[in-house]
C-alpha positions in Angstrom: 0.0 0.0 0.0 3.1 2.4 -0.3 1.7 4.3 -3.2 -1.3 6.4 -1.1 1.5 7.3 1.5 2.8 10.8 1.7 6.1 9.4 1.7 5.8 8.0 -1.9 3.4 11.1 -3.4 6.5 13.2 -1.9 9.2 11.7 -3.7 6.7 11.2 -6.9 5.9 15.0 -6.8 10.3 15.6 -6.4 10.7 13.3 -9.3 8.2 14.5 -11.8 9.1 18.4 -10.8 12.6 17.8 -11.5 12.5 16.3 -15.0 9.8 19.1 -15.4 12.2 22.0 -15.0 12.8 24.5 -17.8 15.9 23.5 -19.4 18.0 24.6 -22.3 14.9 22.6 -24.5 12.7 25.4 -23.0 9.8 24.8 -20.7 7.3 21.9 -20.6 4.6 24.4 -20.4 2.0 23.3 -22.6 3.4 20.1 -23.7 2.3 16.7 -23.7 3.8 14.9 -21.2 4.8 11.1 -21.0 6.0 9.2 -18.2 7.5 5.8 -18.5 8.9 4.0 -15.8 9.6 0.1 -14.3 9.2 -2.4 -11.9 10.0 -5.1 -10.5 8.9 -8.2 -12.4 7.3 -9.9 -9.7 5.3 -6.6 -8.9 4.9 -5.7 -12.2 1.2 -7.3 -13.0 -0.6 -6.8 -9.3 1.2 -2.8 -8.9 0.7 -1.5 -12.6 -2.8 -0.4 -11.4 -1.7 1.3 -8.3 1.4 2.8 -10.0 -0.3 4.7 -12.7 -3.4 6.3 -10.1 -0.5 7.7 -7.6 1.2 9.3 -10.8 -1.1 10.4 -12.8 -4.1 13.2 -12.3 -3.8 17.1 -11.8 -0.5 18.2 -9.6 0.2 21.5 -7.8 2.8 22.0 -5.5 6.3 23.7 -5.2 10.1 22.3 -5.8 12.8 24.1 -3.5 16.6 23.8 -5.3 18.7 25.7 -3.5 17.5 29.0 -2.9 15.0 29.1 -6.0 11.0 27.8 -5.1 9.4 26.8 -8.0 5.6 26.2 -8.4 4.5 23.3 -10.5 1.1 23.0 -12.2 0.2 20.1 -14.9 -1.8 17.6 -15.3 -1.2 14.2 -15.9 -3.1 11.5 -17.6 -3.3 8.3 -16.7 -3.3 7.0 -20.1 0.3 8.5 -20.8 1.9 6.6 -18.4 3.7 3.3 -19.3 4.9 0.9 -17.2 7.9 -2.1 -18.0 9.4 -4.6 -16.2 12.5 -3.0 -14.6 15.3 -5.0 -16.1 14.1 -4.9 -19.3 15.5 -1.3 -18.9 18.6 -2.6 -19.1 18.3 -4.2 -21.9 17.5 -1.4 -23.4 19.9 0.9 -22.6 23.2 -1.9 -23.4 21.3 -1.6 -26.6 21.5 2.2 -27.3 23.9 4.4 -27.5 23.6 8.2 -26.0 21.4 8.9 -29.2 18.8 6.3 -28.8 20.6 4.6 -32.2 21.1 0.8 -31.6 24.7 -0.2 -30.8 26.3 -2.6 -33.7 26.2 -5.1 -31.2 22.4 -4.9 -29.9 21.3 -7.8 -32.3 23.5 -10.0 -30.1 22.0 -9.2 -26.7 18.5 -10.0 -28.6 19.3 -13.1 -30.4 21.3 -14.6 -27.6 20.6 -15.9 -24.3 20.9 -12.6 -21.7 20.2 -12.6 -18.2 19.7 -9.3 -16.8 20.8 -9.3 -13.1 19.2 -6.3 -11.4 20.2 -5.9 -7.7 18.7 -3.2 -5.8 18.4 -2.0 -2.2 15.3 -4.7 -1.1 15.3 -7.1 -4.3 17.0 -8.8 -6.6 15.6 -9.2 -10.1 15.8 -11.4 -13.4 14.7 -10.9 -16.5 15.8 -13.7 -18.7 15.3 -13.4 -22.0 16.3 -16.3 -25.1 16.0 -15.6 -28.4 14.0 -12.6 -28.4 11.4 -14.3 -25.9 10.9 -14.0 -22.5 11.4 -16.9 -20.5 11.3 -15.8 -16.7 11.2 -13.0 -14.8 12.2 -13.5 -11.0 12.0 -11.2 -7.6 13.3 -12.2 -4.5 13.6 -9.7 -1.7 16.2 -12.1 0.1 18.8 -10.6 -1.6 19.9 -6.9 -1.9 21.6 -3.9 -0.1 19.6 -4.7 2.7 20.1 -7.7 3.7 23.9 -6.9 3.2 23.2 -4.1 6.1 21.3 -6.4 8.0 24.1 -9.0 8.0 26.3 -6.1 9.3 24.1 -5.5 11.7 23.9 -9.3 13.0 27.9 -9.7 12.9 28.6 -6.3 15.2 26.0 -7.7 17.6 27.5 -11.2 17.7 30.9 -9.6 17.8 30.4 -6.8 20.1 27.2 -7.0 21.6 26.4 -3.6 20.1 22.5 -3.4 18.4 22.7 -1.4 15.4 19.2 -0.5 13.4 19.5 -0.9 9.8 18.0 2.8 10.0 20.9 3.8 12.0 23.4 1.5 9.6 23.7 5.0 7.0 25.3 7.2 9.8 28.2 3.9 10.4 29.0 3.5 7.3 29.3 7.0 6.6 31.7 7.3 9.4 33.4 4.2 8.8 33.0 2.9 12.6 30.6 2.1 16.2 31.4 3.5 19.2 31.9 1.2 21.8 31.2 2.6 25.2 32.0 1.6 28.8 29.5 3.9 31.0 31.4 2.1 34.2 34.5 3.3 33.4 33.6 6.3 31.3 35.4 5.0 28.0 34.5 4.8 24.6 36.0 3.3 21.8 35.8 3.1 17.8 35.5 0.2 16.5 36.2 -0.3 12.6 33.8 -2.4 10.4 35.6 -2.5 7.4 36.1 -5.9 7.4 32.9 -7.0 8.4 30.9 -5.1 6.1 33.1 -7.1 3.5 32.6 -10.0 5.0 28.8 -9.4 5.1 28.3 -8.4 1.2 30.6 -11.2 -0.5 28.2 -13.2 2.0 25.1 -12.1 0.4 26.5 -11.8 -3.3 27.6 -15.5 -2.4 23.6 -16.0 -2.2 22.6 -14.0 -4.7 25.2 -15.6 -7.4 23.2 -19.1 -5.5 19.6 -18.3 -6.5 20.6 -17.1 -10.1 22.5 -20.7 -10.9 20.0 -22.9 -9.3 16.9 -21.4 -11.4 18.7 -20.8 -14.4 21.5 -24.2 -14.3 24.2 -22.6 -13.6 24.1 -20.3 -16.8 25.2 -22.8 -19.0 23.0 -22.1 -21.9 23.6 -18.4 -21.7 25.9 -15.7 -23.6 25.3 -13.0 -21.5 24.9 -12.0 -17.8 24.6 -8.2 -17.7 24.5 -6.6 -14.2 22.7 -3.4 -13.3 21.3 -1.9 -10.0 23.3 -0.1 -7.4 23.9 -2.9 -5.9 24.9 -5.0 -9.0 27.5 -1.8 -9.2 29.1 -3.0 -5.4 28.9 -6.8 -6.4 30.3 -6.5 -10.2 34.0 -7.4 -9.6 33.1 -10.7 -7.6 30.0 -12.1 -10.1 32.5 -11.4 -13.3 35.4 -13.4 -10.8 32.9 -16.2 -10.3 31.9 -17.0 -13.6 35.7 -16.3 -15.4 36.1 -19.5 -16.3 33.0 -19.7 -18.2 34.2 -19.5 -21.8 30.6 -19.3 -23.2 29.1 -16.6 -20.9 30.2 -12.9 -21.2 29.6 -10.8 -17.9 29.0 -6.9 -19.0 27.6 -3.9 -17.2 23.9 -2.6 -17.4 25.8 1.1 -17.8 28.8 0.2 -20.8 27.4 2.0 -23.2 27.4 5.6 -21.3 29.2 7.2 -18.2 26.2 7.3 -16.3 26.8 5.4 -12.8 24.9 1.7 -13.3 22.5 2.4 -10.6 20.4 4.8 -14.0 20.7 2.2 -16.4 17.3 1.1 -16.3 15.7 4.5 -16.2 18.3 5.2 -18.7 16.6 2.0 -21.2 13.0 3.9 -20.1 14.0 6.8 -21.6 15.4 5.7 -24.4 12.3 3.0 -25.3 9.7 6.3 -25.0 12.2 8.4 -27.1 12.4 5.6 -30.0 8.6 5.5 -29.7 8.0 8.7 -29.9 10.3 9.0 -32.8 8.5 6.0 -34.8 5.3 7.6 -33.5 6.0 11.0 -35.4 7.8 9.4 -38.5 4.7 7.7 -39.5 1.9 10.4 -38.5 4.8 12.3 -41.6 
């Protein structure tokens, strides 16, 4: 029921103001607007419905940057939203270049066997494709940033009795370190967890790398194994070290194609599949 909670129509209303801003295009005053986003595949079918009411319908409020307030006024219809299956962004944007042209190499990703691996902060999603056909889509929310944290968490407790919340997690690894303290004696200490947060996300990426092979046999039959998500970003360097001695399989990043960081490479495929469609769109009306 997130999408009727002030927390989600807050970070909507951030999202749509800032792609809304005038920019060197000019404004989106009077414009039709589009909106195409994702999610997860497991999601995709029950949320769609609930996605598309949150987003769309008649929006007034105001967008601080800095020192400027801005008021934004539009109205969106419901109908002009489109909704994918997350990693499919992915394959969309290893597909493109910064253009929206196809890459020389996109027929490969869509004639071959590609596994988009799409780790996030709460899931971990799949969208394998062979041949041009969709075979499986998979979400499991056993896997992802936050069980990584919640690991972290469970190995400072067991190690030094300290009770971290995953809420309070941010603050430690921004600083790089708990503070043990002694009230008794009056002395605190700082304790680094480095190592354990290591510890804790080869652990999970272990797991992760687990669930792909068992519902997919080990990746035998596939050419590519792209990886995308922020967390896919953190976990890159050990999946491509766990498959290197795969010959047949080809481990590549969801963001290769641009410099953008991999956590945008989906959005980055949603954009460029409503550009391409826009373009066909307006070629034939011509």
């Amino acid at each position: 029921h997130r999408y009727s909670s002030p927390m989600f129509k807050v970070v909507a209303a951030t999202g749509l103001g800032l792609g809304m801003l005038t920019n060197q295009y000019g404004s989106s005053d009077g414009k039709t607007l589009l909106l195409q986003t994702g999610l997860p595949p497991k999601y995709l079918k029950a949320d769609k419905k609930s996605l598309k009411k949150a987003l769309a319908g008649d929006h007034d409020f105001s967008i601080t940057i800095g020192n400027v307030t801005q008021r934004m006024t539009f109205t969106l219809p419901e109908e002009n939203i489109s909704v994918m299956a997350q990693p499919l962004g992915t394959l969309l944007s290893i597909s493109t270049d910064n253009k929206g042209r196809l890459i020389k190499d996109a027929i490969k990703y869509t004639t071959s066997n590609v596994l988009i691996f799409d780790a996030g902060f709460g899931t971990l999603d799949t969208f394998d494709l062979r041949n041009r056909f969709v075979e499986n889509q998979e979400t499991s929310d056993e896997v992802g940033m936050k069980a990584v944290l919640e690991e972290t968490k469970t190995q400072i407790f067991n190690k030094y009795g300290e009770d971290v919340s995953v809420v309070a997690m941010q603050k430690v690894l921004e600083d790089g370190f708990i503070v043990m303290f002694d009230e008794e004696n009056m002395i605190s200490e700082k304790i680094e967890i480095a190592d354990i947060l290591e510890e804790a996300n080869e652990k999970i990426c272990d797991k992760a790398i687990a669930k792909v092979k068992e519902y997919t046999s080990s990746l035998r039959d596939h050419q590519y194994l792209v990886v995308t998500g922020g967390t896919g970003d953190a976990w890159f360097e050990q999946i491509k070290r766990h498959f290197s001695g795969m010959a047949t399989l080809n481990v590549v990043s969801g963001n290769q194609n641009d410099t953008l960081p991999i956590v945008y490479s989906n959005v980055r495929g949603y954009y460029m599949y409503q550009y391409n469609k826009i373009k066909a769109d307006v070629s034939k009306d011509i």
